[in-house]
C-alpha positions, 0 to 999 in steps of 0.5 A, a space after each residue: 927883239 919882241 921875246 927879250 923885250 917885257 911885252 905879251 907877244 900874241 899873233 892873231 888872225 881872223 882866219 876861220 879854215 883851221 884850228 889853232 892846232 892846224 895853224 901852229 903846226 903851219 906856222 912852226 913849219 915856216 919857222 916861227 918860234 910860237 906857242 899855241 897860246 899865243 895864237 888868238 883866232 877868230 874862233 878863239 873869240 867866238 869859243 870865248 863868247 859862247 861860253 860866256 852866252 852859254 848857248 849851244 851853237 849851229 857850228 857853219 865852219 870849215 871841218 878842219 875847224 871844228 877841234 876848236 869848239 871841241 867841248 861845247 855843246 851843240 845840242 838843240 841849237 840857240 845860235 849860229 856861228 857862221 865861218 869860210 865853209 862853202 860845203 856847208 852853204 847849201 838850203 838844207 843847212 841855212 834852213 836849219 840856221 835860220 830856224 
């Protein structure tokens, strides 16, 4: 009903474990009828705000994440971006954050 109606269909999530490619293939797997457009994740929003800062983050994400922030640079950090990573929750890596 929501595709024949005249209204944006979007499906958002807050998960940070995996990109937007990772979740449109599991979504699509289960059946839904979904464009990777129309997936708005977190990382999405934070990807949308460091462009707008242009800062260079510390990215504190899963691995399965990353493909997310492909393009952005990361070089000399200002910012952290922190997501569901505990590998990367050790005292070498928050130290580098905190710096």
């Amino acid at each position: 009903r929501l595709r024949g109606a005249p209204v944006t269909v979007r499906f958002v999530t807050n998960t940070t474990k995996e990109s937007k490619r990772d979740l449109l293939e599991r979504l699509t797997g289960l059946g839904f009828d979904i464009a990777e457009h129309e997936i708005f994740t977190s990382l999405t929003a934070a990807r949308n705000l460091l462009e707008q800062q242009q800062v260079r983050p510390l990215l504190l994400v899963d691995d399965k994440a990353l493909p997310d922030f492909t393009g952005i640079g990361t070089d000399n950090p200002n910012a952290v971006v922190v997501g569901l990573a505990p590998e990367h929750f050790h005292y070498e890596m928050m130290n580098r954050a905190f710096r």
